[in-house]
C-alpha positions, 0 to 999 in steps of 0.5 A: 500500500502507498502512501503520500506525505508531503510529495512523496511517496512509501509503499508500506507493503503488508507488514511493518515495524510500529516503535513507540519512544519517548519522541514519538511514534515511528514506523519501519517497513521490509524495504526500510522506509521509515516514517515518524509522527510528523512525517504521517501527519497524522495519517496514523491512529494507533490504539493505546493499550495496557502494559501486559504479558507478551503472548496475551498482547494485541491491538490493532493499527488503523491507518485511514489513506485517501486516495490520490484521485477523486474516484476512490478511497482506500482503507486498510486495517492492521492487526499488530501484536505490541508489547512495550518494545513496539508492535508488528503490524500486518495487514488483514484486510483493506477494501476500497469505498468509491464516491459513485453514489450506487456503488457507494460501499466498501469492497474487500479486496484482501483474499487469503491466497491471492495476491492483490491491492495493486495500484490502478493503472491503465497503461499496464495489463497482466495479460494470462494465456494458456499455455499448452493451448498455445503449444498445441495450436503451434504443433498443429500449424507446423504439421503442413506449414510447408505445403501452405507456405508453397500454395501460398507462393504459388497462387501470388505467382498466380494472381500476377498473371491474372486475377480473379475474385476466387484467387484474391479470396485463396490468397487473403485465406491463406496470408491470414492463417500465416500471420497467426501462425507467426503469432502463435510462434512469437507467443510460444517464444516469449513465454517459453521461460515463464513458470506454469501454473497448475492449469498451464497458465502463464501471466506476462504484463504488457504495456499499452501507449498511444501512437498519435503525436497529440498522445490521445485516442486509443491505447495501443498494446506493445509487443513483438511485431509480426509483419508479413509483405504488403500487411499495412497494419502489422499485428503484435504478439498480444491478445489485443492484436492476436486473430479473434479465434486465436484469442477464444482458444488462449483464455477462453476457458477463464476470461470474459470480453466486455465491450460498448455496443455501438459505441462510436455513435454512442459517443457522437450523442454523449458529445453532444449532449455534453456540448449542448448540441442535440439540435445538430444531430437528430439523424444520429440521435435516431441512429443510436436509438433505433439502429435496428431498424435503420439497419433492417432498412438498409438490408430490405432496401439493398439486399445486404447482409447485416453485416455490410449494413453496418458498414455504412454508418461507419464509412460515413463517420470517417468521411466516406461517401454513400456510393463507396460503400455501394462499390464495397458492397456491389451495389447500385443505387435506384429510385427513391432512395431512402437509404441514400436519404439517411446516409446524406443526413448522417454526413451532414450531421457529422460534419456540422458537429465535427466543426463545433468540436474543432473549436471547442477547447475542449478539443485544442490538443488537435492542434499538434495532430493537424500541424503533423498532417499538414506536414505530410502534404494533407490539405485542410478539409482532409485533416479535418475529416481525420481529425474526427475519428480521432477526436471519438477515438480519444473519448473512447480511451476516456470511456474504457479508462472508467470502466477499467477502473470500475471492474478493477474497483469490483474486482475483476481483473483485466487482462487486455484492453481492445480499444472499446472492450475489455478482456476479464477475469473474474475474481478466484474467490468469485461464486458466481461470474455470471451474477458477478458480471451481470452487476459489474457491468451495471456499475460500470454503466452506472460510472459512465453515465455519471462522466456524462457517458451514455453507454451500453455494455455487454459481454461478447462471445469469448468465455467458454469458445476454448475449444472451438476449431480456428476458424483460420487454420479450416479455411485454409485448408479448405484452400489446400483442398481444393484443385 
């Protein structure tokens, strides 16, 4: 446990050494840190008690520490054992009460057995893998790995010649279950010296920063690079970036993913209820309040899959154009078109409360990120058309940084952030997961809603999936397969 005195900052640990003299009170810890009575300015209350034998002595130290932040306060008690030399002192329990009015109730966080009470921070994750799922997903990739790699050459050398949908389609299949192998590898290889536990578990921690000159929107996790020719977005060896399937089999069997549903829009509204700027935006109020059935329209309307219908809204957040989501989706447009109609008022919509934020102070650190894009040769309408995702990727982070710590306060622990999601494990002391889940989602929703966040949250497939075939590794060889 830390604690801060006039700047500075003592980690007390779990036990510690109370001595009482004729100058006062002092207090030493493991690490040799001591403190007197002035230094804990008053911080400290330890209970007197009467002279007595040695083995009937015992009191107890309080020690009340406020928090460094506006969210939480965090208490811990002490059972010492004191005679007149002084008392040792070790922790028995602490819990964390919050300022949230709903949730305003002490937490235990102190289980006999599992280590806990450490710090919040967002940057940091300890990321659990199974291992000897990893192994057996590695083994089995390197059964045809050659002949894979030779198809795969074959068909690029192919694809040069001529193209076809057919062939891209084989050459997408196959690159794809490459880069997870090289996944699988990277991951075998950075956690070959970690100690296994009884489950063939192993923890790591992994860093996350943000990769925008301005240091906001999303939290990126660090890790080995797996690059492969032509990847325009390169992978690391995490579970954030890691293939989905691949996530599945790894923690599936522990872990849970919580993500924000539709979150992008959810966070335009947010905005602009926060700025007053409702008036602006009726087409996206609508969209977040009754998106299943703009969706149905525009798979009636176009004869798409639900999927390819919400392609749409999300091209028109980052600027896109109607009839680009046509060509993706090789469509074209007829008649009176409603969909055209609806995807007309998003962007203008979107541009008019795009301006208003670009002026709000609110948002100046975009400043640093237009004079960077303007150094790469990018005109002013196209930065300004970059700068909105940005601006909703950097309340993103601010939104998943509440419910981080809302699941970290419930005690679930987070074992990697996925921009809008997390990925959990419940407590070991924990009865029930689902009960347990069901309310820490609440709570979590209850603290973003409070920050003026309308969100909704909800548990996505993952928990339980561990043992359902890679969806990369069949499709690929289903291309082996074929003539």
């Amino acid at each position: 446990m830390q604690v801060t005195v006039v700047g500075r900052s003592y980690d007390l640990g779990d036990a510690f050494v109370v001595s009482t003299g004729s100058e006062g009170v002092s207090i030493q810890t493991a690490e040799g840190s001591i403190f007197s009575t002035s230094d804990l300015m008053g911080l400290t209350e330890i209970v007197p008690y009467d002279e007595r034998d040695e083995a009937e002595a015992a009191e107890e130290l309080r020690l009340v520490h406020m928090a460094s932040d506006e969210y939480e306060a965090a208490i811990s008690i002490y059972h010492c054992v004191c005679t007149q030399h002084g008392c040792v002192c070790v922790r028995t329990a602490r819990a964390f009460t919050s300022r949230i009015p709903i949730t305003e109730r002490a937490r235990p966080v102190e289980i006999p057995g599992w280590v806990s009470g450490q710090p919040f921070d967002e940057y940091r994750c300890a990321e659990k893998l199974d291992r000897r799922r990893l192994l057996g997903v590695i083994q089995d990739l390197r059964t045809d790995e050659a002949e894979r790699n030779a198809r795969l050459n074959n068909l690029e050398a192919r694809l040069q010649r001529q193209t076809s949908p057919q062939l891209v389609e084989q050459v997408r299949k196959l690159k794809r279950c490459q880069v997870l192998g090289l996944l699988a590898e990277a991951l075998g290889e950075l956690t070959q010296e970690l100690v296994e536990d009884s489950q063939g578990h192993v923890v790591h921690e992994v860093m996350y920063e943000q990769n925008k000159p301005s240091f906001r929107g999303r939290l990126f996790a660090k890790g080995a690079t797996i690059r492969v020719t032509d990847d325009k977005y390169p992978r690391t060896a995490t579970l954030q970036s890691m293939h989905k399937e691949l996530r599945n089999a790894l923690v599936g069997s522990f872990a849970y993913d919580v993500d924000c549903e539709n979150s992008e829009y959810r966070l335009i509204c947010s905005l602009a209820s926060q700025l007053s700027l409702e008036h602006l935006v009726p087409t996206i109020m609508s969209y977040r309040d009754q998106r299943e059935s703009h969706l149905d329209m525009i798979c009636r309307q176009h004869l798409v899959s639900i999927e390819d219908a919400k392609r749409l809204p999300n091209i028109i957040l980052s600027s896109g154009m109607y009839k680009t989501w046509l060509r993706i989706v090789n469509r074209t447009s007829h008649g009176v078109d409603p969909v055209r109609r609806f995807a007309t008022n998003l962007a203008v919509e979107i541009r008019a409360l795009r301006h208003e934020l670009l002026k709000h102070p609110r948002f100046g650190w975009t400043a640093i990120d237009r004079e960077h894009l303007r150094s790469k040769g990018k005109s002013d309408g196209a930065i300004d058309a970059l700068l909105l995702p940005r601006i909703v990727q950097s309340c993103e982070n601010e939104v998943l940084g509440i419910i981080h710590r809302s699941f970290h306060r419930s005690l679930w622990i987070i074992r990697a952030k996925v921009f809008d999601g997390l990925i959990i494990e419940p407590h070991p002391a924990c009865i029930d997961a689902a009960l347990g889940l069901k309310q820490a989602l609440a709570d979590a929703t209850t603290a973003c809603a409070l920050q003026g966040w309308n969100v909704v949250l909800l548990e996505k497939p993952l928990h339980g999936l561990q043992d359902q075939p890679l969806k990369a590794i069949t499709e690929a060889r289903e291309v082996m397969r074929q003539p």
